[in-house]
Biopython code that builds the backbone (N, CA, C, O; Angstrom):
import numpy as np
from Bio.PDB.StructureBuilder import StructureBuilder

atoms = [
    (1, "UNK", "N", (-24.723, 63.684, -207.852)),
    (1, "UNK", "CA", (-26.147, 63.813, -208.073)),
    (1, "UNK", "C", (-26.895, 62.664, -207.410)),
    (1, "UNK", "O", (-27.875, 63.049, -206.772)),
    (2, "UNK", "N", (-26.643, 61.107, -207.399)),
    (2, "UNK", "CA", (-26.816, 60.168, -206.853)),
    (2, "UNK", "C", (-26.779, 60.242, -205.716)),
    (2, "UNK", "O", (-27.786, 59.953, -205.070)),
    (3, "UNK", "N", (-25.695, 60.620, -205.132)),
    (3, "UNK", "CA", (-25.798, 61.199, -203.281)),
    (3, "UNK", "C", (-26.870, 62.025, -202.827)),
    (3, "UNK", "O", (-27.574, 61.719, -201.865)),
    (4, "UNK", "N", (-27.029, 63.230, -203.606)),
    (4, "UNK", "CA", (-27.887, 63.675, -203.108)),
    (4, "UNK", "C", (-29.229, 63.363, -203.166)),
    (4, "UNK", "O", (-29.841, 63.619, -202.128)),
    (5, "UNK", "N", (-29.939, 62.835, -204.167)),
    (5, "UNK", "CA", (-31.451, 62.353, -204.430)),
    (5, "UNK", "C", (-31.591, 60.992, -203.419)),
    (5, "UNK", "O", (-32.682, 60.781, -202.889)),
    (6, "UNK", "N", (-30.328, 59.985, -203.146)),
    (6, "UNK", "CA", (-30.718, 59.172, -201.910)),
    (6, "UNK", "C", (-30.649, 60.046, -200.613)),
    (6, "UNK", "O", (-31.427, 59.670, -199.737)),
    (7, "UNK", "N", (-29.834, 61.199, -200.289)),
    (7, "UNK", "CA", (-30.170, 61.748, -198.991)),
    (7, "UNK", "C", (-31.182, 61.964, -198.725)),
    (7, "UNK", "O", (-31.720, 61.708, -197.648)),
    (8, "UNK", "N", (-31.830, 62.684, -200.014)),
    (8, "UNK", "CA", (-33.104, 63.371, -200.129)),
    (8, "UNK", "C", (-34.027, 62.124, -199.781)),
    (8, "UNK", "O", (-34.916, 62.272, -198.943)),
    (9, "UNK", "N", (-33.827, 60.835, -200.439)),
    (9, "UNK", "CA", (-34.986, 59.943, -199.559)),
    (9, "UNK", "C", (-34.831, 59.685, -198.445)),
    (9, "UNK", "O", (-35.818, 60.092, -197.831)),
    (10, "UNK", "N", (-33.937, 59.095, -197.616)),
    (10, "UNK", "CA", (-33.400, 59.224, -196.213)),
    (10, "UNK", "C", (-34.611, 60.227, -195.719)),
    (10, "UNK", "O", (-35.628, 59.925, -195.093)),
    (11, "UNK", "N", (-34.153, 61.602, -196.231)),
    (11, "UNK", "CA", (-34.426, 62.607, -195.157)),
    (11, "UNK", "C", (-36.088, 62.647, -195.321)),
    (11, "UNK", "O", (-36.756, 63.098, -194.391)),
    (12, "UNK", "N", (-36.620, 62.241, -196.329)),
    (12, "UNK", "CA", (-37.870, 61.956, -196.647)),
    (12, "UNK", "C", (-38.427, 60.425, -195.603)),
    (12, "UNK", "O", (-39.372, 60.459, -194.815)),
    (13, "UNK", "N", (-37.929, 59.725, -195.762)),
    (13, "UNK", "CA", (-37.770, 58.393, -194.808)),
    (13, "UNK", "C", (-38.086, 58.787, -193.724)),
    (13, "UNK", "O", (-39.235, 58.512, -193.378)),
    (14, "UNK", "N", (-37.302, 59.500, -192.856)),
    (14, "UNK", "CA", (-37.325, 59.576, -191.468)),
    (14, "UNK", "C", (-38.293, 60.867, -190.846)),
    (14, "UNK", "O", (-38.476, 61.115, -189.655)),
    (15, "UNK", "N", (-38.695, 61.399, -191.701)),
    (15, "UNK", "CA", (-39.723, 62.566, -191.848)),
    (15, "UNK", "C", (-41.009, 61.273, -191.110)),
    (15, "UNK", "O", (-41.428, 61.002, -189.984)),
    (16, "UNK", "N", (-41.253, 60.753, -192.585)),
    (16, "UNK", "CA", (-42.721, 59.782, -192.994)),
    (16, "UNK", "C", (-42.485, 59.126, -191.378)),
    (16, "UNK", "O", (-43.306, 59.620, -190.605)),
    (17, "UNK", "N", (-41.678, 58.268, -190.800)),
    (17, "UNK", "CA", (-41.078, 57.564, -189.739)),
    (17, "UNK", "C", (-41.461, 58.529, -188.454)),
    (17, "UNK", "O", (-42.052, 57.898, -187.578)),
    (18, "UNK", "N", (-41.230, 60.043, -188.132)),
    (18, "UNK", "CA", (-41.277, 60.279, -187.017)),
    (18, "UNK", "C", (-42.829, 60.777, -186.660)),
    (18, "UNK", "O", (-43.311, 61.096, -185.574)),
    (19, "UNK", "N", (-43.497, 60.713, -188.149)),
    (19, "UNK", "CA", (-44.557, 61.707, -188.342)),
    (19, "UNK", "C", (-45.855, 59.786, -187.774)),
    (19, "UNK", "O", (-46.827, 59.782, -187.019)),
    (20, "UNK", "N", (-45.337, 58.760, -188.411)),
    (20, "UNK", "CA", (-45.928, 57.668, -187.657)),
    (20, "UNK", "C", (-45.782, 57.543, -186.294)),
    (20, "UNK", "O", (-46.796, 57.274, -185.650)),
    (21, "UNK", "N", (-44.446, 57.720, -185.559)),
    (21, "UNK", "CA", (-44.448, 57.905, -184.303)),
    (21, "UNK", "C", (-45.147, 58.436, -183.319)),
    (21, "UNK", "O", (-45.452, 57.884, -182.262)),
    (22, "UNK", "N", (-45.534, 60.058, -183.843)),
    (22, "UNK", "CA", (-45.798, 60.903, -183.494)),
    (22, "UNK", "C", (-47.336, 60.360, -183.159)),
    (22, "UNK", "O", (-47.660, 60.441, -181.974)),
    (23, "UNK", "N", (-48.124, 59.921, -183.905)),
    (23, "UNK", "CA", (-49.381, 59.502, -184.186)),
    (23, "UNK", "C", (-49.800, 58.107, -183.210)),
    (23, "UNK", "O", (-50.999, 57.908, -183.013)),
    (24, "UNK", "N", (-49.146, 57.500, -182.828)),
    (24, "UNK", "CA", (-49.319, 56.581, -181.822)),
    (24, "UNK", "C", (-48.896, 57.174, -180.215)),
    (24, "UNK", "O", (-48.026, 56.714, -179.475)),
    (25, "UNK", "N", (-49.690, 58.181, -179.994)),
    (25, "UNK", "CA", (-50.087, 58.634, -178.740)),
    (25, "UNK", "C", (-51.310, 58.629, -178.177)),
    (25, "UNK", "O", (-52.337, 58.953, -178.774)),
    (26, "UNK", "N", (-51.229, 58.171, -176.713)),
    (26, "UNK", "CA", (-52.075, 57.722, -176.201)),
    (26, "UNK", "C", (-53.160, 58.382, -176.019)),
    (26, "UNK", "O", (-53.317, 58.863, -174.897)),
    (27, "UNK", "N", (-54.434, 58.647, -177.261)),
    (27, "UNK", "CA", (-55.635, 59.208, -177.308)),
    (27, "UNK", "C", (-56.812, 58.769, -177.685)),
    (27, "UNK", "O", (-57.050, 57.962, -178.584)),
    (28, "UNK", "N", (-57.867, 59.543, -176.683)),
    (28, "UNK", "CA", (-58.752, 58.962, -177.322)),
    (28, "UNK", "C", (-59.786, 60.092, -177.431)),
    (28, "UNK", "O", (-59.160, 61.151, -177.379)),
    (29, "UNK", "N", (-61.225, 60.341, -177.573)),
    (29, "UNK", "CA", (-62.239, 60.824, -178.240)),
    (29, "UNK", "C", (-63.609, 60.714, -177.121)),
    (29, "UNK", "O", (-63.920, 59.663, -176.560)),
    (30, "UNK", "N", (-64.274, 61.923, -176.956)),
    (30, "UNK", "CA", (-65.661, 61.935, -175.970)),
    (30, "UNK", "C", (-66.541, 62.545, -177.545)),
    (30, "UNK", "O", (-66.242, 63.431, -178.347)),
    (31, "UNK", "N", (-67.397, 61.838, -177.487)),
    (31, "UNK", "CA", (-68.401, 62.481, -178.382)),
    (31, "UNK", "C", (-69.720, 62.031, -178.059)),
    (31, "UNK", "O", (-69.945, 61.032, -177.376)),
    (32, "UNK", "N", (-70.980, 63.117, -178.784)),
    (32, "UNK", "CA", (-71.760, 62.645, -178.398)),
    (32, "UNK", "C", (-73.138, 64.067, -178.631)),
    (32, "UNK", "O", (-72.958, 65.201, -179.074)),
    (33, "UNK", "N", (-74.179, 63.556, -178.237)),
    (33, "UNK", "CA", (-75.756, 64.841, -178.873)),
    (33, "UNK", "C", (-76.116, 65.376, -177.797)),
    (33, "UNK", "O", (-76.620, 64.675, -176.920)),
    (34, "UNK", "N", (-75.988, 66.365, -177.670)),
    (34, "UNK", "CA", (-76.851, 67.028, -176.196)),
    (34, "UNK", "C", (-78.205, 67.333, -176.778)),
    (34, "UNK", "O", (-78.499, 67.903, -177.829)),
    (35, "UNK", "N", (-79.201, 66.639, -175.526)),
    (35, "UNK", "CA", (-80.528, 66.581, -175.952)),
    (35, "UNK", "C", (-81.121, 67.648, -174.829)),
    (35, "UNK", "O", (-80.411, 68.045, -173.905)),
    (36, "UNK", "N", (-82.288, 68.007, -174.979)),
    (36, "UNK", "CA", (-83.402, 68.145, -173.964)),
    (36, "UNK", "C", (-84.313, 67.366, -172.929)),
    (36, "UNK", "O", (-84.517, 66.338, -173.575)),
    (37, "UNK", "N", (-84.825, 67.241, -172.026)),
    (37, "UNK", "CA", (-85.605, 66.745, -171.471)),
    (37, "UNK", "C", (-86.520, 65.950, -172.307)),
    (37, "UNK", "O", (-86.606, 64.728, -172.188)),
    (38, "UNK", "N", (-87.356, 66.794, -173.341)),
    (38, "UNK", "CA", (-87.797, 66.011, -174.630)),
    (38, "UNK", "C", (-87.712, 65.685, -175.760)),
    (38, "UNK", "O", (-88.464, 65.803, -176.729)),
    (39, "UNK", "N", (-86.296, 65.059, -175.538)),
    (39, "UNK", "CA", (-85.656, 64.755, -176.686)),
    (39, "UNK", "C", (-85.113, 65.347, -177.662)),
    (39, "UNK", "O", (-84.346, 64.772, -178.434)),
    (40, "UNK", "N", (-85.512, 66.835, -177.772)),
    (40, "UNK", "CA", (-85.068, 67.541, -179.221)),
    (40, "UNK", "C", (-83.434, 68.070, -178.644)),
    (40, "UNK", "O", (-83.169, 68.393, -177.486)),
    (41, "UNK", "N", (-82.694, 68.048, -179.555)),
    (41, "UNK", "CA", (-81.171, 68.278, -180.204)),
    (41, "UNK", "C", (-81.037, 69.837, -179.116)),
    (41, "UNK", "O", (-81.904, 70.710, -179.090)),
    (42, "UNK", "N", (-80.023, 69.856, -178.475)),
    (42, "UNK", "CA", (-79.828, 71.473, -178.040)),
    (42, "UNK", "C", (-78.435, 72.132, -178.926)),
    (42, "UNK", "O", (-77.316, 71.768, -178.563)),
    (43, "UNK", "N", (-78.518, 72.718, -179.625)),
    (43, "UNK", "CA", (-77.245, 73.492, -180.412)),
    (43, "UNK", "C", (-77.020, 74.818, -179.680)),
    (43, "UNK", "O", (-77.854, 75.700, -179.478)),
    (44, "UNK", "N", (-75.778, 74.787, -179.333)),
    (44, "UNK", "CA", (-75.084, 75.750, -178.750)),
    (44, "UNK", "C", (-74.487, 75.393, -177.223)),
    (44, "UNK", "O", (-73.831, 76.281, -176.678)),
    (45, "UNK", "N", (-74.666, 74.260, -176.588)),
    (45, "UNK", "CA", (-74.396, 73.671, -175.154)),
    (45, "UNK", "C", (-72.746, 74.011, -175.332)),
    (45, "UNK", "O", (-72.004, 74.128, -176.307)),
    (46, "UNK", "N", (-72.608, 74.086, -174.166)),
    (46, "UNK", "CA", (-71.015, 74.168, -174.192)),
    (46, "UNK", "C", (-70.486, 72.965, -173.464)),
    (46, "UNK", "O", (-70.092, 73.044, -172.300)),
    (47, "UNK", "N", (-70.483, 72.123, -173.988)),
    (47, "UNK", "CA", (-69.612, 70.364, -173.462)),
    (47, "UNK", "C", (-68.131, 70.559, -173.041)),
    (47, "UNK", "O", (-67.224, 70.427, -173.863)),
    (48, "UNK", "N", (-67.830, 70.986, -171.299)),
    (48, "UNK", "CA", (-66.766, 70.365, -170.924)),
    (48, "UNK", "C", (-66.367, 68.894, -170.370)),
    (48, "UNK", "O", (-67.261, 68.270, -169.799)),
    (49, "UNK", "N", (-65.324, 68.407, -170.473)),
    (49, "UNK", "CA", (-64.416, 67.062, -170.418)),
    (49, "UNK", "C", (-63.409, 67.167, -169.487)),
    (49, "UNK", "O", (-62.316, 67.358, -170.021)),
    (50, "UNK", "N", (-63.378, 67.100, -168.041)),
    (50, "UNK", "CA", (-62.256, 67.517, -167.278)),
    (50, "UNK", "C", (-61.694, 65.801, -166.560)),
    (50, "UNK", "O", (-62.341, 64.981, -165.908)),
    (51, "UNK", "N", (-60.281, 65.780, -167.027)),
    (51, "UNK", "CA", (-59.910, 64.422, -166.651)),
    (51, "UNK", "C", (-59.709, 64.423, -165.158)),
    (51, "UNK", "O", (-59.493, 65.480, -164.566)),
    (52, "UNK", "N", (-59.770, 63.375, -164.594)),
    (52, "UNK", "CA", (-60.098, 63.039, -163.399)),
    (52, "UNK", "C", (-59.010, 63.283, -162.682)),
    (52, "UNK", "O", (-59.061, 63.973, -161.664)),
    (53, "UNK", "N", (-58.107, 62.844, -163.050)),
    (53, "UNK", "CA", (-56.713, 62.549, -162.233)),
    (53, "UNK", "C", (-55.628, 64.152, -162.423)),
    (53, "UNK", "O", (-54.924, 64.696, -161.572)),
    (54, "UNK", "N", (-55.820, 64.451, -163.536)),
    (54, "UNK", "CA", (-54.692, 66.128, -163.952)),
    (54, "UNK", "C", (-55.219, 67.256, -163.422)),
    (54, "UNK", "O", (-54.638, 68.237, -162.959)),
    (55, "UNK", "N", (-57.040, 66.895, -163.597)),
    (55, "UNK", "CA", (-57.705, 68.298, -163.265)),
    (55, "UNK", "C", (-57.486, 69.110, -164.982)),
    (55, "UNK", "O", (-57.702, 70.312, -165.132)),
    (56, "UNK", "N", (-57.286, 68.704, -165.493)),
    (56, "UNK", "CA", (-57.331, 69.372, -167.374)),
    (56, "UNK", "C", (-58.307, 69.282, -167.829)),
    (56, "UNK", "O", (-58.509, 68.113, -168.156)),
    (57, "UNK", "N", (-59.266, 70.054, -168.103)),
    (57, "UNK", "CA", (-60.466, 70.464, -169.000)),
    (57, "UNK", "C", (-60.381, 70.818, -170.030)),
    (57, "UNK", "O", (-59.368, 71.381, -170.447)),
    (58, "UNK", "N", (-61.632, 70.543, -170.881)),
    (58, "UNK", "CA", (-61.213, 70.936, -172.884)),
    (58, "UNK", "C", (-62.619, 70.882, -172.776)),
    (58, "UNK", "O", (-63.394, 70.032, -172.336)),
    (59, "UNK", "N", (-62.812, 72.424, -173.480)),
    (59, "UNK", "CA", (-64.481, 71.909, -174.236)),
    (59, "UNK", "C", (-64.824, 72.303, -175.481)),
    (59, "UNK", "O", (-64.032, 72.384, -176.420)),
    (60, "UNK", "N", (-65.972, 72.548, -175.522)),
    (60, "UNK", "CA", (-66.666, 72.781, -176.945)),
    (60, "UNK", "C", (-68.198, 72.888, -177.216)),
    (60, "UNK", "O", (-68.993, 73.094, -176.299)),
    (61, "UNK", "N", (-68.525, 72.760, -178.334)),
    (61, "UNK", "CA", (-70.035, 73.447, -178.225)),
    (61, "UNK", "C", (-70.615, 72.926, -179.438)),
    (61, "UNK", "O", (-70.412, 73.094, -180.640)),
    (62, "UNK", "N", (-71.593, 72.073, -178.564)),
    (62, "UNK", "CA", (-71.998, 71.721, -179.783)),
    (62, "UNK", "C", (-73.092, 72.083, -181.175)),
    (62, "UNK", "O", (-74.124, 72.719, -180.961)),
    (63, "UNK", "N", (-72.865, 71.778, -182.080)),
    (63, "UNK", "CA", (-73.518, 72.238, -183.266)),
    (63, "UNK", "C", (-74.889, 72.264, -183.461)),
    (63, "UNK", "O", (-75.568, 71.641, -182.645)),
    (64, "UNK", "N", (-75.521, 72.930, -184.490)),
    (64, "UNK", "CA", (-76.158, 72.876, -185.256)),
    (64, "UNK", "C", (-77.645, 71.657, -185.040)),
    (64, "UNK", "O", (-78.836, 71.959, -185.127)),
    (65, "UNK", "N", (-77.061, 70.296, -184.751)),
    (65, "UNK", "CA", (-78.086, 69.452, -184.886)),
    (65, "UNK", "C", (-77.539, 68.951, -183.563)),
    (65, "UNK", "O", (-77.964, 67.807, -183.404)),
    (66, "UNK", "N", (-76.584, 69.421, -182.290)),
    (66, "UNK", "CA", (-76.097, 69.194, -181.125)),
    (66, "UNK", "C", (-75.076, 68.136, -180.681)),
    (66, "UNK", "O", (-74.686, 67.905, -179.536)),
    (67, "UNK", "N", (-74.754, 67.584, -181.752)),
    (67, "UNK", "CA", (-73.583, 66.915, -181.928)),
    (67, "UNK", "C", (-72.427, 68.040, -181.737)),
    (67, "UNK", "O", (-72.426, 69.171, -182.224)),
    (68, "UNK", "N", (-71.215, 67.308, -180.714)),
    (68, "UNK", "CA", (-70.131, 67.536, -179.756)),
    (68, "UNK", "C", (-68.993, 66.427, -180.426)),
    (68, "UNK", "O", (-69.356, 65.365, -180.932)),
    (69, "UNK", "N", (-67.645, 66.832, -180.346)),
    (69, "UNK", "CA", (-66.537, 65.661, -180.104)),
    (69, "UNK", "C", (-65.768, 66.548, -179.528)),
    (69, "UNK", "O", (-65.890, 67.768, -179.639)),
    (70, "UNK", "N", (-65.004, 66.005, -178.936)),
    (70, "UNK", "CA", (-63.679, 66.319, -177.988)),
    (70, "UNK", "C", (-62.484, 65.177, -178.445)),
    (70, "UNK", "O", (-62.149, 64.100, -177.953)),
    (71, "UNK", "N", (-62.115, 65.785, -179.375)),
    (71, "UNK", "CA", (-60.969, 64.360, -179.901)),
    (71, "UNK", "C", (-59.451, 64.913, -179.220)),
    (71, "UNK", "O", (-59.213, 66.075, -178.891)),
    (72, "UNK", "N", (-58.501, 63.720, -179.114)),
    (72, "UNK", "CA", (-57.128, 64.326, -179.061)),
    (72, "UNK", "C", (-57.186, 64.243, -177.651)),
    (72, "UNK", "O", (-56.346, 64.934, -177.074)),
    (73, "UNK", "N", (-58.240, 63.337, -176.678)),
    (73, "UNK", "CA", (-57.838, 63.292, -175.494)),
    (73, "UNK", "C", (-56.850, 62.669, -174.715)),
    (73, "UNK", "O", (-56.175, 61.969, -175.470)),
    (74, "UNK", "N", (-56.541, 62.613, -173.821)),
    (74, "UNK", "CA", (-55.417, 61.730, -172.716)),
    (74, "UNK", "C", (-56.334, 60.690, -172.740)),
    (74, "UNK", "O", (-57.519, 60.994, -172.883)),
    (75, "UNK", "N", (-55.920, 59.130, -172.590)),
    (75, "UNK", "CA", (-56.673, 58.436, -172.527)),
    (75, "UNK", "C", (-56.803, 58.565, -170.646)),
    (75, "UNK", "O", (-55.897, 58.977, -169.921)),
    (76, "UNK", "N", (-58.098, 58.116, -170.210)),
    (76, "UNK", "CA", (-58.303, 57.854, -168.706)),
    (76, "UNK", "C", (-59.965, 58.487, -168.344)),
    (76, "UNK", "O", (-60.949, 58.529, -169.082)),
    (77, "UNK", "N", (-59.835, 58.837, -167.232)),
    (77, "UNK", "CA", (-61.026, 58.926, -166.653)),
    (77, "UNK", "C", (-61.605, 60.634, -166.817)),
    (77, "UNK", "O", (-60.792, 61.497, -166.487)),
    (78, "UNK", "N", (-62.956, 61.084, -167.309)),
    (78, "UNK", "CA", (-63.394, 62.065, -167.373)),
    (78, "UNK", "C", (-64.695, 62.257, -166.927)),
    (78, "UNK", "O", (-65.572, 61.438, -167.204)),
    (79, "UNK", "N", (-64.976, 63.535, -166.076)),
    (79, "UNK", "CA", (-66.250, 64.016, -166.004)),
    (79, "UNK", "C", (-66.639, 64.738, -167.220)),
    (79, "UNK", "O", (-65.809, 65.042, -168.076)),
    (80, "UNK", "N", (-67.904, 65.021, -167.311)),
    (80, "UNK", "CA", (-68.313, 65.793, -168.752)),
    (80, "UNK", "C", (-69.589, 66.447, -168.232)),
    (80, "UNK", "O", (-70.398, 66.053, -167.392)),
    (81, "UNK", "N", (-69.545, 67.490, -168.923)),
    (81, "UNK", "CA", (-70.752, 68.312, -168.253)),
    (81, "UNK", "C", (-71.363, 69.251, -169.296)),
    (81, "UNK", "O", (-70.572, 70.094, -169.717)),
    (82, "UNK", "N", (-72.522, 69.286, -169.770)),
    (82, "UNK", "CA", (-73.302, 70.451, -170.527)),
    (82, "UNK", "C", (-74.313, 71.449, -170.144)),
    (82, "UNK", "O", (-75.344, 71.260, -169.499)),
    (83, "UNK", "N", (-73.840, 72.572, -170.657)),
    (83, "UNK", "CA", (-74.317, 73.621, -170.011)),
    (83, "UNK", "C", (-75.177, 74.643, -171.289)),
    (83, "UNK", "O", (-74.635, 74.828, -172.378)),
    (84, "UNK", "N", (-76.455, 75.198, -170.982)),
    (84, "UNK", "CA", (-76.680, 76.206, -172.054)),
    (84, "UNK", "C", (-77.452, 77.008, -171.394)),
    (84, "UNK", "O", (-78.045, 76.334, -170.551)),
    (85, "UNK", "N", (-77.814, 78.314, -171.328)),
    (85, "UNK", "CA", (-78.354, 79.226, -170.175)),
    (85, "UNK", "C", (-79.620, 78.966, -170.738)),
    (85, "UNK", "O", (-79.644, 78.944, -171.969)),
    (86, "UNK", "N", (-80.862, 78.728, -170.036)),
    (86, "UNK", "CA", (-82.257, 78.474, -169.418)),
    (86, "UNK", "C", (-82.326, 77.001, -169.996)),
    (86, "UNK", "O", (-83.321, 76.709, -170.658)),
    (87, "UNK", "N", (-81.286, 76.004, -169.781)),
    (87, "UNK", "CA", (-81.158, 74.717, -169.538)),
    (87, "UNK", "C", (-81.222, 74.368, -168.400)),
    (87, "UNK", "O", (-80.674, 75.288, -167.793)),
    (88, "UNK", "N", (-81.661, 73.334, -167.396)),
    (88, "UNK", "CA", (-80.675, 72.508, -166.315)),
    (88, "UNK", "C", (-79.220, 71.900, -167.185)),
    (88, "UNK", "O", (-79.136, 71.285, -168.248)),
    (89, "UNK", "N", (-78.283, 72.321, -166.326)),
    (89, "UNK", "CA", (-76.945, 71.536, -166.978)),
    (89, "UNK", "C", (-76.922, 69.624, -166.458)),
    (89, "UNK", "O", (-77.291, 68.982, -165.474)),
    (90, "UNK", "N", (-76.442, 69.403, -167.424)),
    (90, "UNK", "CA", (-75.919, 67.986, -167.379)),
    (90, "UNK", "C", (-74.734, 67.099, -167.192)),
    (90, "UNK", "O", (-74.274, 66.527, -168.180)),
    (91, "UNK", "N", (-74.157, 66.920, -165.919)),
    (91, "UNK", "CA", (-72.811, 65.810, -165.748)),
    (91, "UNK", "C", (-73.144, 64.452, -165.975)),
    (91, "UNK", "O", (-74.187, 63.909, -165.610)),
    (92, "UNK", "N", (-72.132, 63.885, -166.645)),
    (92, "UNK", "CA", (-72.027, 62.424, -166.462)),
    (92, "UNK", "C", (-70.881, 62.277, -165.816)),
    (92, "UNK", "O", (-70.046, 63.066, -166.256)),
    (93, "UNK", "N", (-70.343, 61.378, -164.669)),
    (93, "UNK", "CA", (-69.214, 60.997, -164.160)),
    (93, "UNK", "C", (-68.091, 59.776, -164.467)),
    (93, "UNK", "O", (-68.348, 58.584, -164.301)),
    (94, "UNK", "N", (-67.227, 60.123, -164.787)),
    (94, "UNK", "CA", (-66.131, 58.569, -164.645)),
    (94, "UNK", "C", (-66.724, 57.931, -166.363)),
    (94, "UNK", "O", (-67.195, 56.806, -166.534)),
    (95, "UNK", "N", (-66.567, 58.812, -167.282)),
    (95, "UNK", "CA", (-66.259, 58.078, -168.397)),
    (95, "UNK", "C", (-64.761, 58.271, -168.499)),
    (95, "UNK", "O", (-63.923, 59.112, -168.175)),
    (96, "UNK", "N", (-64.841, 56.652, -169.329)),
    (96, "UNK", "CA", (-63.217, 55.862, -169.804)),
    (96, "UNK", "C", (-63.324, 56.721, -171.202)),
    (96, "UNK", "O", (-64.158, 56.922, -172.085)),
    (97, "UNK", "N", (-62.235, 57.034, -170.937)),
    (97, "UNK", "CA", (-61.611, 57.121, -172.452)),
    (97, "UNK", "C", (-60.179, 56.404, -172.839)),
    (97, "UNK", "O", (-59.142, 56.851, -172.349)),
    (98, "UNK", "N", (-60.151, 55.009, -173.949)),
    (98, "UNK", "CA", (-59.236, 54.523, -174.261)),
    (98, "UNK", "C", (-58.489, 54.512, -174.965)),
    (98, "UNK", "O", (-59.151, 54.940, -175.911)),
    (99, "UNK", "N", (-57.562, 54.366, -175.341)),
    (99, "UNK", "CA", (-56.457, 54.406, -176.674)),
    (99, "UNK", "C", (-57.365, 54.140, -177.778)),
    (99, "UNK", "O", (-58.180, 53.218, -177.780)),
    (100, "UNK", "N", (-57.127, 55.308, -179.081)),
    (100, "UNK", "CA", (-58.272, 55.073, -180.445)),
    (100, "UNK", "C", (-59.428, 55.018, -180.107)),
    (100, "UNK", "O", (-59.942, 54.749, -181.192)),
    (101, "UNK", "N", (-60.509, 55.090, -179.171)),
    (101, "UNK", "CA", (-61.755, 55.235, -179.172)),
    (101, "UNK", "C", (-62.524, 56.040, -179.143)),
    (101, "UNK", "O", (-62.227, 57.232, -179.073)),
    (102, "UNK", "N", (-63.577, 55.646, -179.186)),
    (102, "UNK", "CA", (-64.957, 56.979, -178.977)),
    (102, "UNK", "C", (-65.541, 56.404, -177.986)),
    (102, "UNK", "O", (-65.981, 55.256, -178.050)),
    (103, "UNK", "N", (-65.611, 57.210, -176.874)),
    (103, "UNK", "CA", (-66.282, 57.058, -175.679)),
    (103, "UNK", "C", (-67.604, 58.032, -176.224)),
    (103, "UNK", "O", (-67.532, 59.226, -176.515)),
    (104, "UNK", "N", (-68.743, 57.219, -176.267)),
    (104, "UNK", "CA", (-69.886, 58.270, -176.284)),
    (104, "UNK", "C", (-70.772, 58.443, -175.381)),
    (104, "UNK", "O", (-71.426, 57.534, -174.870)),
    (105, "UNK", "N", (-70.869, 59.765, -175.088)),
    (105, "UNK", "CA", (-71.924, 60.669, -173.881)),
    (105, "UNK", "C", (-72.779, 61.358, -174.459)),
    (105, "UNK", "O", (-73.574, 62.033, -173.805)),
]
sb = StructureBuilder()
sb.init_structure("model")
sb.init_model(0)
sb.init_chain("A")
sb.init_seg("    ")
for serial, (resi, resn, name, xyz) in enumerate(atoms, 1):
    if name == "N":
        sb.init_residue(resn, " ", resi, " ")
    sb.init_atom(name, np.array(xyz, "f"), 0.0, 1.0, " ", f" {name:<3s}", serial, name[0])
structure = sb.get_structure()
């Protein structure tokens, strides 16, 4: 009975252990408000993030009050671009994204 309830922590141990591992990958986060020309919030833009160097894009759309995140990125270099039909769209070029951060656009 003793054998088994220490395996059982072991196997609990190395669970908790790979699941920390797992979590120290190299990411980071684009976030940020898509506005208008005069200032007011645009909800519904569709915010792509295409890294510089892979050519890998991820997007999304932002909400309600026009707040966007793109979490779970590669850390490195990204264009970002927002788009909403009878908008002009919007790029920014060559944002960093670093290990744990929020790069905001």
């Amino acid at each position: 009975m003793r054998r088994g309830v220490m395996a059982l922590l072991m196997a609990g141990a190395l669970l908790a252990a790979s699941t920390v591992a797992f979590a120290q990958v190299e990411q980071g986060t684009i976030a940020g408000t898509v506005f208008d020309k005069s200032g007011g919030v645009v909800p519904g833009a569709t915010v792509v993030a295409t890294h510089v160097d892979t050519k890998v894009a991820r997007d999304t759309v932002s909400n309600g009050s026009g707040n966007y995140a793109l979490p779970y990125l590669r850390a490195g270099i990204y264009d970002v671009s927002a788009e909403l039909t009878g908008f002009t769209g919007a790029r920014v070029e060559r944002v960093v994204v670093s290990v744990g951060s929020t790069a905001t656009v």
